[in-house]
Phi, psi and omega in degrees: 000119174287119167334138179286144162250161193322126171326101200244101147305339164281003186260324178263021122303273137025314195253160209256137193068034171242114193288207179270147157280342201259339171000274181336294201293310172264030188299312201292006182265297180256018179240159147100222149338300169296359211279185209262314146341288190288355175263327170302313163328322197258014185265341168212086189275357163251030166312321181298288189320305215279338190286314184312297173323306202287290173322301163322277162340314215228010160251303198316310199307349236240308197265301199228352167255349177039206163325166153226087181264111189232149167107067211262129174116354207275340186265006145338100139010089198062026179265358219250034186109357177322148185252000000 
């Protein structure tokens, strides 16, 4: 009686024209709902808003609250208490 020999998973890898078996079984991972667009879209679901939102601001901030000068003299040379 010949010994069976050890089970080699590189040996069915190796032969040419064997599909996957599990192929079928993991499609449903990447079409439809799943594809990597939509996961990415669902991995930062206020980004879009919040960037707009972000923009908005620092155009307004930017256009109608400007510059503020307030305090004009405070950085003056010997302004700051010698006595």
């Amino acid at each position: 009686m010949n010994p069976r020999p050890p089970f080699n998973p590189q040996i069915l890898l190796k032969k040419p024209n064997r599909p996957d078996p599990w192929a079928r079984a993991e499609t449903w991972r990447y079409t439809g709902p799943f594809t990597r667009w939509n996961r990415f879209k669902g991995a930062f679901p206020g980004l879009g808003i919040a960037t707009v939102a972000f923009a908005t601001y620092c155009a307004y901030e930017a256009v109608f609250l400007g510059k503020e000068e307030h305090g004009h003299g405070h950085h003056a040379a010997g302004a700051e208490g010698g006595g």
